[in-house]
N, C-alpha and C positions, 0 to 999 in steps of 0.2 A: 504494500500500500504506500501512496505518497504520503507529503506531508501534510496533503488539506485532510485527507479521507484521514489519515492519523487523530488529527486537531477536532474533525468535526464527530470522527467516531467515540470520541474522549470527551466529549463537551456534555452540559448539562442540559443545554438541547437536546440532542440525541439522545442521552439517556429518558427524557420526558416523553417524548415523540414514539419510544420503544416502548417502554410500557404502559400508557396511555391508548397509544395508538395501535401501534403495527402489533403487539402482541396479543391483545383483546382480538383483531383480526384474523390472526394467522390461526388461534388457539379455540376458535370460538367453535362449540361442540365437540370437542374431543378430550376424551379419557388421556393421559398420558401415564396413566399407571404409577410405575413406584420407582422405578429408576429411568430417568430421562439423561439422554449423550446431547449435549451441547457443540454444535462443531463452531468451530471458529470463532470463538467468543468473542475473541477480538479483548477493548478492555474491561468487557463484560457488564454491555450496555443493557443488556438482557439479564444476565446471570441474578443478581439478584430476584426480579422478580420470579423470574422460572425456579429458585429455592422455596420462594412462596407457594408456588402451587404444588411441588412433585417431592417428595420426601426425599429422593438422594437425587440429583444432577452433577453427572461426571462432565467439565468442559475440559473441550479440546481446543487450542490454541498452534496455529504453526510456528508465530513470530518466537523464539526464546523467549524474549523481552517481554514481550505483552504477559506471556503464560507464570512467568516467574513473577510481575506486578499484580496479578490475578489473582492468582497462590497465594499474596502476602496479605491480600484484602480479605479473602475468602477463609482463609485457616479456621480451623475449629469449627466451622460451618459442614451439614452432609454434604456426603459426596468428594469430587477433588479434581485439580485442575492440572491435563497435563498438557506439554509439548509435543506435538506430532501432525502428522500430514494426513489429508479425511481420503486421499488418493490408498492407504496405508494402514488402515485404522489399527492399533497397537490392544485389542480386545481380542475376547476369545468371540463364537460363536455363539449367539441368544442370546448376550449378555442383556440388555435393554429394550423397555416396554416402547420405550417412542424416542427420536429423535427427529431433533432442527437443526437448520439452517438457516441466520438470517444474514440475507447478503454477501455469500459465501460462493457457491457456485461459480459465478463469472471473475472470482479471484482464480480458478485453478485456471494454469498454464495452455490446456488443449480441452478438446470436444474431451478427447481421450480419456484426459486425468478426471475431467465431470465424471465420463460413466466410469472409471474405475472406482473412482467414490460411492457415484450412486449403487454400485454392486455390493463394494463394503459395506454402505451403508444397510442394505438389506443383510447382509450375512451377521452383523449383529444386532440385529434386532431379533423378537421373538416373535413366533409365532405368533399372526393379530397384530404387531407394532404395525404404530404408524409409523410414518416421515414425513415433516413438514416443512415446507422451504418458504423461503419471500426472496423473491430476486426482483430487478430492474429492467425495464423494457432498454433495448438497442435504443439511443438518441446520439445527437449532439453535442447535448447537455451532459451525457452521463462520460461520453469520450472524454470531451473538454476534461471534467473533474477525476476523468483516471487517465491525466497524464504522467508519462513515468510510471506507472503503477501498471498490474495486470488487470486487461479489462477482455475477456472471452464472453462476448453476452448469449447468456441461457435462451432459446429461442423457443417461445411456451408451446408452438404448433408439435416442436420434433419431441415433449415430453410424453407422452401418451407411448409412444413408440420405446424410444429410452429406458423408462421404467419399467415397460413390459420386458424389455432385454434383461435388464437388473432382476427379475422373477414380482417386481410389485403389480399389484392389481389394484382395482377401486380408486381408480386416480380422479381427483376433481380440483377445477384447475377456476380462479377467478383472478378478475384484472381490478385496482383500483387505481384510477391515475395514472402516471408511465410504471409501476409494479404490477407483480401479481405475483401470489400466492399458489401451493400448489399441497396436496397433500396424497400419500398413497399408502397402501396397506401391503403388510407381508402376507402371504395367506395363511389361515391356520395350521396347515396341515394336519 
């Protein structure tokens, strides 16, 4: 990430605007069970309130930095914050009832690294987990503000497709604004 996305990821805007806004969105009607994986916390503009609603949340961070700053806030709190790549996911298999992503996706490098993620992302999830994502529409705007930074934009028509590769089913996808939200299920088996 550059240094705006840094500054404005970090700010108490964004923290307001996350749990206020984008999170009551993303989360609205869904169970998230008892342990929720956090990807890309970032400086855990989210994290706090997702400890509100789900008894353990493990976040995952790639930056060091961020993850060890994360760590220092969060200590003593359920759950735990580590360093790693969501291309990679450093869990076993079933670990967790649900996982997000907010704003995460169109940081990874290639289409590639997305579905390798999104694969991960289903191999620890449980049976019945959900997945739920917020990513950004392709603009101008969104270029402009990830300059120097990775910007791969998630394209909502090729999801439907994508996830069904990754083995998710029951996918429902809405727009608000230049975002949209997307959510999908593991199957029970």
């Amino acid at each position: 990430m550059n240094r705006l996305e840094n500054w404005f990821c970090a700010s108490r805007l964004w923290r307001y605007v996350t749990k206020r806004q984008l999170l009551p969105w993303i989360l609205a009607g869904t169970d998230l069970g008892d342990h929720l994986l956090e990807i890309g916390a970032g400086p855990g503009a989210a994290t706090e309130e997702l400890r509100r609603r789900v008894t353990r949340v493990t976040s995952l961070e790639y930056d060091r930095g961020l993850a060890i700053s994360l760590a220092k806030r969060n200590r003593g709190g359920p759950g735990a914050v580590l360093q790693g790549d969501a291309a990679r996911l450093p869990f076993p298999e079933k670990t967790f009832s649900a996982a997000i992503a907010v704003l995460v996706l169109h940081h990874l490098r290639s289409i590639e690294q997305q579905d390798k993620a999104l694969a991960e992302i289903y191999r620890v999830l449980r049976p019945g987990g959900m997945f739920l994502a917020l990513e950004i529409q392709d603009g101008w705007l969104q270029r402009v503000s990830h300059f120097r930074s990775t910007f791969v934009p998630v394209v909502a028509s090729s999801l439907d497709g994508r996830l069904a590769s990754a083995g998710f089913s029951q996918v429902a996808l809405d727009f608000r604004g230049g975002a949209f939200r997307f959510r999908a299920q593991r199957s029970r088996e």
